[in-house]
Structure formats: C-alpha cells, structure tokens
C-alpha positions in Angstrom: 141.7 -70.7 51.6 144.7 -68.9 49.9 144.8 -65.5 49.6 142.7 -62.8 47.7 143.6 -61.5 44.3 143.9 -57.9 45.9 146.8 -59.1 48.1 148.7 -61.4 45.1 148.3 -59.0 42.3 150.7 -56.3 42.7 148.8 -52.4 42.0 150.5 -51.7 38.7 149.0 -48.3 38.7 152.4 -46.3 38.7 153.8 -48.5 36.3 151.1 -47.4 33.8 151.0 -43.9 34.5 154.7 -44.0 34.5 154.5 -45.4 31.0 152.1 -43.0 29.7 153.8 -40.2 31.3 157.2 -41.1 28.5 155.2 -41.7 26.2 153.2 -38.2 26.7 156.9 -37.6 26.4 158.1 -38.9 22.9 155.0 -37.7 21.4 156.0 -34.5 22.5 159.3 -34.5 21.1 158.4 -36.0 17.9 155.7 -33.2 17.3 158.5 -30.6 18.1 160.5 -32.6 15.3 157.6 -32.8 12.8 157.1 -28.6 13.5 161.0 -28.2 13.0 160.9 -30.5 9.6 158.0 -28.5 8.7 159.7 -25.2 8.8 162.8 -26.7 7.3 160.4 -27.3 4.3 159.3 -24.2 4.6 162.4 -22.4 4.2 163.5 -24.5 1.2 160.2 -23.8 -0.9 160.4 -20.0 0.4 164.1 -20.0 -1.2 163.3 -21.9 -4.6 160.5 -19.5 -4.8 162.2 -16.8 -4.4 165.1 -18.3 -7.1 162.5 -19.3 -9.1 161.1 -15.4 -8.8 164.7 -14.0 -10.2 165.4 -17.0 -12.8 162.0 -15.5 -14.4 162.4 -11.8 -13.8 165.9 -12.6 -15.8 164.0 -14.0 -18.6 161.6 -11.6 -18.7 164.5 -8.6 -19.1 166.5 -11.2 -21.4 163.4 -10.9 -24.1 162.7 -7.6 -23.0 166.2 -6.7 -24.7 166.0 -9.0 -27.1 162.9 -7.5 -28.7 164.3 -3.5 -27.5 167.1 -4.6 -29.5 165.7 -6.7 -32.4 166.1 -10.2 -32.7 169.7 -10.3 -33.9 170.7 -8.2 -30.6 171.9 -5.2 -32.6 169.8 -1.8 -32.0 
C-alpha cells in the first residue's frame, strides 16, 4: 500500500492564512485610499460651494446697484 493522503498532501494551512492575512492587507489600504479620495471630493465641492456662494452674493449686489442706481447706472 502507498501512503495516506495525510502524509502526501502538504498542510497548506499557512499558506492560506498567509494569503488572507495580505489580502486583509490591500483591502485595508484601498479603504484608506477610497476615505482619502472621498475627502479629496469633499474639499473640492466645499470650495466650488463656497465660489459658487460669492459668484452669487456678487450678482446679487451687482443688481442691487443696478436697480439703487437705475438701469442706466447713473443715480
């Protein structure tokens, strides 16, 4: 008789835990990327907004005059 599948077949035990240990790993890093994206986004909507907040608040003055003043912008 040859010998038993326990003593031919190597315990590849390690080798999986070892492979979900990296890829514990690079899920970990890639949700620290995805959070840093996300508040990259973040910053660039929170500064549009806030250039999108003074681009109106311009208008707004500019028709404010414009009607203080009359249309022709003489008082």
């Amino acid at each position: 008789m040859g010998p038993s599948w326990g003593t031919v077949m190597r315990d590849i035990r390690d080798d999986l835990q070892e492979r979900a240990s990296l890829i514990e790993q690079e899920i970990a890093a890639a949700g620290i990327d995805f959070e840093k994206a996300v508040e990259q986004l973040q910053c660039k909507l929170r500064a549009e907004l806030a250039a999108l907040g003074v681009a109106m608040l311009a208008e707004h003055y500019k028709s404010f005059l414009i009607d203080s003043l009359g249309g022709d912008g003489r008082p």
